[in-house]
N, CA, C and O of each residue as an XYZ file, in Angstrom:
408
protein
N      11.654    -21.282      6.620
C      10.690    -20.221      6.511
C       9.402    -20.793      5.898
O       9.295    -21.409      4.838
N       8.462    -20.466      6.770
C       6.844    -20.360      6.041
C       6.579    -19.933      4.879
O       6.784    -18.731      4.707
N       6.111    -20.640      3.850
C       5.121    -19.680      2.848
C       3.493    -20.287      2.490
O       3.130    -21.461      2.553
N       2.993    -19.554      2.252
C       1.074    -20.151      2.335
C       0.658    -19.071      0.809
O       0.803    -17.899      0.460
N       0.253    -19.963      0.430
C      -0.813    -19.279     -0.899
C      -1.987    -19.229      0.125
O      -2.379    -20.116      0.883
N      -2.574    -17.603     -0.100
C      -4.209    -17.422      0.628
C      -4.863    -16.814     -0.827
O      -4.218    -16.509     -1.830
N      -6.254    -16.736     -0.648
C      -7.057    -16.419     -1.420
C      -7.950    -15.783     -0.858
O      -8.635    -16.179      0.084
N      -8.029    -14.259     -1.657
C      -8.606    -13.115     -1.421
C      -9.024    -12.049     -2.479
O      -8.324    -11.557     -3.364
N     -10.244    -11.825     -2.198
C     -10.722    -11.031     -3.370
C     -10.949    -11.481     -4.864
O     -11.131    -10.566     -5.667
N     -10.964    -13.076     -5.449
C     -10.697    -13.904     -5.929
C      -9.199    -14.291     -6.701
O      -9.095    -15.145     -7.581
N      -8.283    -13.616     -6.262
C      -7.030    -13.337     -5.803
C      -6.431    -14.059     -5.311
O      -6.850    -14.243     -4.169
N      -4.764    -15.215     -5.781
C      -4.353    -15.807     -5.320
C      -2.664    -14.835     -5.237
O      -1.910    -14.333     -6.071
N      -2.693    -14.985     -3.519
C      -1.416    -14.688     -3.091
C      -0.470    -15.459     -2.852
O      -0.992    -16.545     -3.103
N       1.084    -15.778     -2.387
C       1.983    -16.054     -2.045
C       2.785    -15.469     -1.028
O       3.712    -14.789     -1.467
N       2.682    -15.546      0.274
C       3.044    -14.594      1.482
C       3.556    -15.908      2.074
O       3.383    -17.109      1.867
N       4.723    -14.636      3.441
C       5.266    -15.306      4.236
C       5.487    -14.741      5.283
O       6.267    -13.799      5.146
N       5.100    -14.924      6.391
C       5.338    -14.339      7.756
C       6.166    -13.130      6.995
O       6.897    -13.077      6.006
N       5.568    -11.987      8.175
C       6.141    -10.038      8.227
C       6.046     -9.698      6.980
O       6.512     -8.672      6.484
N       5.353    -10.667      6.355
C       5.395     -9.934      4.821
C       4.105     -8.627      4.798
O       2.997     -8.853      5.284
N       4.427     -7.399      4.221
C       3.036     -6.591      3.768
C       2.786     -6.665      2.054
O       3.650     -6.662      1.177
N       1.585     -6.719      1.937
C       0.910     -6.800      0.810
C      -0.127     -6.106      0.638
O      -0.890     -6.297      1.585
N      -0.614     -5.258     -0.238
C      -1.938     -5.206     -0.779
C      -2.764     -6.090     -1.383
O      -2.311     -6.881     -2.210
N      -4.298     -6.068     -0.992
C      -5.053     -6.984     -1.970
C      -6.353     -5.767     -2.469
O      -6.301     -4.554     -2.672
N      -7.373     -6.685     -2.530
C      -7.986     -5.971     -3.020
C      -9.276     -5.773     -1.573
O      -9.236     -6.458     -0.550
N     -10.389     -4.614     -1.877
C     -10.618     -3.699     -0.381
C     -11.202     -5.140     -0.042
O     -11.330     -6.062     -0.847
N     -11.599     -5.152      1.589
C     -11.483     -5.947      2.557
C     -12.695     -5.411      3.626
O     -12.309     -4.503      4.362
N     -14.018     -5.817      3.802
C     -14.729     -5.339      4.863
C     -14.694     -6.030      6.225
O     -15.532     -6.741      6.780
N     -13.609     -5.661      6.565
C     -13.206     -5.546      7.699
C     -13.192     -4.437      8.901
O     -12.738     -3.310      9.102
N     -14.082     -5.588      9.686
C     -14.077     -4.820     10.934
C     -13.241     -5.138     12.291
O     -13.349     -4.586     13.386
N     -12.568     -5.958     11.985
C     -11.430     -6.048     12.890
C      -9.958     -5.613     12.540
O      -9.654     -5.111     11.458
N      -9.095     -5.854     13.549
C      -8.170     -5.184     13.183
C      -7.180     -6.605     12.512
O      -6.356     -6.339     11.637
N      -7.296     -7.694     12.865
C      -6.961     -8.907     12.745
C      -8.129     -9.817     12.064
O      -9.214    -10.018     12.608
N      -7.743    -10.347     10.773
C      -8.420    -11.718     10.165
C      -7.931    -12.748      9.988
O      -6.703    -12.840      9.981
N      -8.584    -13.633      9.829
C      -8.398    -15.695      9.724
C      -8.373    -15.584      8.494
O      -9.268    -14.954      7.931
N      -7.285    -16.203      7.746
C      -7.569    -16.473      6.487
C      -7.812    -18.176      6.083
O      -7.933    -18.505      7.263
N      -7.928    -19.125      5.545
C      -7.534    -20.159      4.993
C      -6.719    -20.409      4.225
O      -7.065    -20.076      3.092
N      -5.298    -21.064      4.301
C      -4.429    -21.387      3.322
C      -4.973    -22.005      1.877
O      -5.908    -22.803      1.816
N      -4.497    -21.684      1.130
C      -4.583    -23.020     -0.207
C      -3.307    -24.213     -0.224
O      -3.392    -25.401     -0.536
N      -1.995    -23.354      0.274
C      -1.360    -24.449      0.030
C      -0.123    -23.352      1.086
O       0.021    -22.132      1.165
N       0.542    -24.474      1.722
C       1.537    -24.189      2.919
C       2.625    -24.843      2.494
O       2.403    -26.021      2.213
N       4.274    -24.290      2.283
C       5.148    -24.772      2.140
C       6.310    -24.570      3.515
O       6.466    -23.442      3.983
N       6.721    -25.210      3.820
C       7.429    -25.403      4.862
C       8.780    -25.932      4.446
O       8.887    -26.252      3.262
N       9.963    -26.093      5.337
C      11.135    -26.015      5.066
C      11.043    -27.732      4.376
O      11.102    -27.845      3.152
N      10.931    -28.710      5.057
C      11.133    -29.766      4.070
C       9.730    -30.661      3.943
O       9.768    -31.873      4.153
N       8.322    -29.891      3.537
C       7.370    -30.723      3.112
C       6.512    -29.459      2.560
O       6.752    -28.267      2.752
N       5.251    -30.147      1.689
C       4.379    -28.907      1.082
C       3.097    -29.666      1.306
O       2.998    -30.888      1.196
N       1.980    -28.718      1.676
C       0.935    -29.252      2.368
C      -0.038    -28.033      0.965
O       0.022    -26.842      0.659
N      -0.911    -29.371      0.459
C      -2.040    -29.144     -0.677
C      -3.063    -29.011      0.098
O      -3.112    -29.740      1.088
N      -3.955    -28.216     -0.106
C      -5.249    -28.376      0.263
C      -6.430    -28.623     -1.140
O      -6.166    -28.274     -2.291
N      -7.359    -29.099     -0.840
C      -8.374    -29.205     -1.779
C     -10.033    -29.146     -1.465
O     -10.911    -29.997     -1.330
N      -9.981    -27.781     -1.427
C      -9.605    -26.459     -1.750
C      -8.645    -25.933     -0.971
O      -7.558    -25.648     -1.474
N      -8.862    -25.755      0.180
C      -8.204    -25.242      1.318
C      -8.128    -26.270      2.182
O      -8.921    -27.211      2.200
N      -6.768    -26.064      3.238
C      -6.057    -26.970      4.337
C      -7.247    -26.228      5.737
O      -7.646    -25.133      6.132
N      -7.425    -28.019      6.115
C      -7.994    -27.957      6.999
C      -7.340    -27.622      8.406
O      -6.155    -27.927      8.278
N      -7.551    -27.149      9.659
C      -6.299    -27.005     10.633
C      -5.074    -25.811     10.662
O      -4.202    -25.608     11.507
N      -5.357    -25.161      9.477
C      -4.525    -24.145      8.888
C      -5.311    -23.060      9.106
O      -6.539    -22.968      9.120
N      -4.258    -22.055      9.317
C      -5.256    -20.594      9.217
C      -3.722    -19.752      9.739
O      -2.858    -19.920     10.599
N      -4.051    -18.686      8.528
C      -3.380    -17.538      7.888
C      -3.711    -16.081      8.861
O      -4.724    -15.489      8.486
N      -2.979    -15.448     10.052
C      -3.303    -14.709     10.357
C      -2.577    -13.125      9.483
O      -1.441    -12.964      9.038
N      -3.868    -12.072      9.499
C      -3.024    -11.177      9.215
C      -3.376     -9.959      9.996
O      -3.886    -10.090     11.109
N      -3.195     -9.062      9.611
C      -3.237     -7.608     10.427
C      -3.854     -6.415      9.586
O      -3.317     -6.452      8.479
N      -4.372     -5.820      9.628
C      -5.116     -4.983      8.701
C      -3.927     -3.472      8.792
O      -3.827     -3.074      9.953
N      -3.333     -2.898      8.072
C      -2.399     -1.660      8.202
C      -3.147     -0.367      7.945
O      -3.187      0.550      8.765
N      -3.779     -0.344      6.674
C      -4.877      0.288      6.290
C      -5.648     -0.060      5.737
O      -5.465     -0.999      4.962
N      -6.985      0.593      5.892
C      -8.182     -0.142      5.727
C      -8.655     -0.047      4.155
O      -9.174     -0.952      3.502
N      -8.320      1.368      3.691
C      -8.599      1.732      2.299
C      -7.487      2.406      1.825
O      -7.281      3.519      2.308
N      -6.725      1.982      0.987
C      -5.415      2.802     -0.084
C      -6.196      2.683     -1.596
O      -6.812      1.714     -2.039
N      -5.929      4.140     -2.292
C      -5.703      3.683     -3.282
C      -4.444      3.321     -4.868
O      -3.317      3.797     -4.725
N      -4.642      2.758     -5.829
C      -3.635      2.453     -6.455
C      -3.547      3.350     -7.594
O      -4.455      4.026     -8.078
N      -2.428      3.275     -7.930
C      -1.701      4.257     -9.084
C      -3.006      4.043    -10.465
O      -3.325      2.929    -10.880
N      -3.626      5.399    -11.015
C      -4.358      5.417    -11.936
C      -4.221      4.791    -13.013
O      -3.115      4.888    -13.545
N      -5.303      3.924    -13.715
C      -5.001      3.213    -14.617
C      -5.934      4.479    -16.019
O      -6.934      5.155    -15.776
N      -5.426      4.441    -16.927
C      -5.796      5.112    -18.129
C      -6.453      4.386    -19.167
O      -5.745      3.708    -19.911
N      -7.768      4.415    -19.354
C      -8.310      3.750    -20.540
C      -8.078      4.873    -22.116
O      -8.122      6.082    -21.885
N      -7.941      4.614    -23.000
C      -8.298      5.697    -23.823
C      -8.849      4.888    -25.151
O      -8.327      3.881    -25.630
N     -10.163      5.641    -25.688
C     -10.756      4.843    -27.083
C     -10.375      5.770    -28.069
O     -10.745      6.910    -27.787
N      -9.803      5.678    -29.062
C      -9.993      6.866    -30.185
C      -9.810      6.173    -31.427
O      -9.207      5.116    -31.612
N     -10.603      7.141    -32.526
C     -10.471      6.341    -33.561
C      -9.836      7.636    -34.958
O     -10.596      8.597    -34.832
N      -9.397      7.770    -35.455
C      -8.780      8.181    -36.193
C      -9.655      8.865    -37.301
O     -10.679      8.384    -37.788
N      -9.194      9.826    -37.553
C     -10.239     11.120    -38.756
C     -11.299     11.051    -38.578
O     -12.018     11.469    -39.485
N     -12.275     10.229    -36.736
C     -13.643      9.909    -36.752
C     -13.936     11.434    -35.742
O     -15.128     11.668    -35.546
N     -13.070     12.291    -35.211
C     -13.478     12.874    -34.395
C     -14.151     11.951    -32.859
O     -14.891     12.469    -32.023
N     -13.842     11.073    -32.841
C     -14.122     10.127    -31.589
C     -13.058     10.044    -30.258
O     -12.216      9.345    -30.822
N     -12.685     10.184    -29.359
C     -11.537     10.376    -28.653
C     -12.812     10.623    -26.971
O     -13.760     11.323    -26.616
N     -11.922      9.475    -26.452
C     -12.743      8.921    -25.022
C     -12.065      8.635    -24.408
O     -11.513      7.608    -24.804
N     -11.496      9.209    -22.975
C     -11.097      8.897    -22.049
C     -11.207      8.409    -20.539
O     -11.486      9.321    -19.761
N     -11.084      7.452    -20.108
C     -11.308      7.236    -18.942
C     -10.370      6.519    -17.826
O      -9.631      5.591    -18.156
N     -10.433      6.977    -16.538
C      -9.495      6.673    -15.586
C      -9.984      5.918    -14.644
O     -11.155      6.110    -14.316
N      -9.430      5.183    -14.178
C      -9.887      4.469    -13.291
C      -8.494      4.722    -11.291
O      -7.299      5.019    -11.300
N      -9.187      4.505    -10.310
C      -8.138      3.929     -9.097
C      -8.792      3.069     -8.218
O      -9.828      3.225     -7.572
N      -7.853      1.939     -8.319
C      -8.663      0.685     -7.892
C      -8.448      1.021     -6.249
O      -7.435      1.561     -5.803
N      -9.711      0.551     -5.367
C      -9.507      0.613     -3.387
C      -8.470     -0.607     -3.585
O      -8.508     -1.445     -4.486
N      -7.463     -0.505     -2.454
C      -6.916     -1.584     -1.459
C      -6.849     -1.921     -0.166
O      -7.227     -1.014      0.575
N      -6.585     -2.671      0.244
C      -6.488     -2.935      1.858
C      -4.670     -3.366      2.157
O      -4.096     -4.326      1.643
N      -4.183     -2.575      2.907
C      -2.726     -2.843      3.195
C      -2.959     -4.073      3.902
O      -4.064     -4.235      4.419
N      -2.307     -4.731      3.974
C      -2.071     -5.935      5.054
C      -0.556     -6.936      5.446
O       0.273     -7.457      4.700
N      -0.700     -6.887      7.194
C       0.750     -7.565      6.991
C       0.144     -9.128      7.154
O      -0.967     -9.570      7.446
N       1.406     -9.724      6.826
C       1.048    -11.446      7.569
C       1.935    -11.698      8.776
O       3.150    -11.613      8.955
N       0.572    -12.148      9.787
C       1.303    -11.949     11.211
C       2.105    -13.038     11.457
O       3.327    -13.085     11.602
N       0.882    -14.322     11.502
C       1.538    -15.590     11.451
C       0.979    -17.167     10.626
O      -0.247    -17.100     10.711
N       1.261    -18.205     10.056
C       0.841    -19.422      9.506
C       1.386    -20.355     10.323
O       2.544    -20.627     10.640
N      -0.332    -21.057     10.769
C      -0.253    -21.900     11.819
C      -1.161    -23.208     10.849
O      -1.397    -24.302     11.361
């Protein structure tokens, strides 16, 4: 079995063929992108790139274009100050499968 570290969103993944993943959003206008590997492991050798492997390229599939993720909760408060601040955040994603590493 294939596996390829890609880099996205300044984001380092670990995928392997039919795998789905979220990253982070993606302006994409196709339905299919090229990625560049960082590093390709294969059944009995591992291929470094520096930065990225030349000859390599990471296809994937776009599933959805925009998801978003489970709310993150900031909260500031400070104690007998009457101060108490809340804020929420939901980060965009891009679903994506990995089609194939060639």
């Amino acid at each position: 079995m294939k596996k390829a570290v890609i880099l996205t969103g300044s984001k380092q993944y670990l995928v392997s063929e039919g795998e789905t993943i979220d990253v982070e959003l993606l302006n994409a206008k196709d339905k299919k992108i090229d990625l560049k590997p960082l590093l390709i492991i294969s059944d009995d050798k591992t291929i470094v790139g520096t930065p990225e492997i030349d000859n390599a390229v990471v296809t994937v599939e776009v599933i959805e274009a925009e998801i978003k993720a489970d709310k993150v909760t900031a909260i500031r408060y400070k104690a007998k100050k009457r101060v108490k601040k809340v804020r929420g955040h939901r980060q965009r994603l891009t679903k994506i499968k990995v089609i194939s590493i060639k």
